[in-house]
C-alpha positions in Angstrom: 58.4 111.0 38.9 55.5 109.6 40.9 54.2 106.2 39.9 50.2 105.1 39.3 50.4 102.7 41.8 51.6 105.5 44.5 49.1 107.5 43.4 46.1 105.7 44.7 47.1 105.1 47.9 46.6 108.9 49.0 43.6 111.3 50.3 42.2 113.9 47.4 41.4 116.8 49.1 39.1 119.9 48.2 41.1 123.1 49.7 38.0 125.2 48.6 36.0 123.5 51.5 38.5 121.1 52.9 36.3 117.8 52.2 37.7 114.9 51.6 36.5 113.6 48.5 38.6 110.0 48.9 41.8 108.1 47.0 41.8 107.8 42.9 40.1 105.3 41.6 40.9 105.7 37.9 43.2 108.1 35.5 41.7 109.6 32.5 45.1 109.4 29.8 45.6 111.2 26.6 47.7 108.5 24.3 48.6 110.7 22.0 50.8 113.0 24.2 51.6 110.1 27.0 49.9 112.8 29.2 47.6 112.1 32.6 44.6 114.8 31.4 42.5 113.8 34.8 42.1 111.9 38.1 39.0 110.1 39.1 37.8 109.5 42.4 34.4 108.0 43.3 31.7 109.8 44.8 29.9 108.7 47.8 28.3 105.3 47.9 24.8 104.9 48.6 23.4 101.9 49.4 21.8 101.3 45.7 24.3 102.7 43.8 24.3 99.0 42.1 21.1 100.2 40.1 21.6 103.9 39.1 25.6 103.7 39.2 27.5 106.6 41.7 28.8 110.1 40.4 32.6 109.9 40.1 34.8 113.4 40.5 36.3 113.8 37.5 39.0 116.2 38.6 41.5 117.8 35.7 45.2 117.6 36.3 45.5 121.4 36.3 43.1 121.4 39.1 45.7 119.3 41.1 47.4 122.3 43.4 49.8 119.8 45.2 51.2 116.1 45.6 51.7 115.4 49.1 53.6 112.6 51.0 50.2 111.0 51.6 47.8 113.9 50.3 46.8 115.6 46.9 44.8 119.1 47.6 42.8 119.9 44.4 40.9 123.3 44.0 37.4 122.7 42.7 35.4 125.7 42.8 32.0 123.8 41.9 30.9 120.5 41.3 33.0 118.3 38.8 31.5 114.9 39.0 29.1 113.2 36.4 28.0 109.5 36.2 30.4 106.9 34.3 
């Protein structure tokens, strides 16, 4: 069993293209089942992101290919983000 807290502290990586998208910032949780449904990692920041708010990657936990010592490697075919 991996913990929330362990989660965050490790590098989501794209093996499509092998970019690092960065470390999870949120989880999105479905109550009703006690199930994590998605991870969420902030997009890029830009220097007003204060006024139009940043695209987040919304990655599904199905997407997740593996959980590495330090690591997760996600496969996301095309873009996955929207604005929260």
């Amino acid at each position: 069993m991996i913990k929330v807290s362990d989660l965050r502290n490790r590098d989501v990586v794209n093996i499509v293209d092998g970019k690092r998208l960065g470390t999870i910032c949120d989880l999105d949780l479905d109550l009703e089942s006690g199930r994590v449904t998605a991870i969420i990692v902030p997009g890029s920041v830009r220097i007003f992101s204060l006024f139009g708010g940043g695209r987040d990657y919304i990655i599904p936990w199905d997407n997740i290919v593996k959980i590495g010592v330090d690591t997760i490697l996600v496969d996301l075919p095309g873009p996955v983000y929207q604005n929260r």
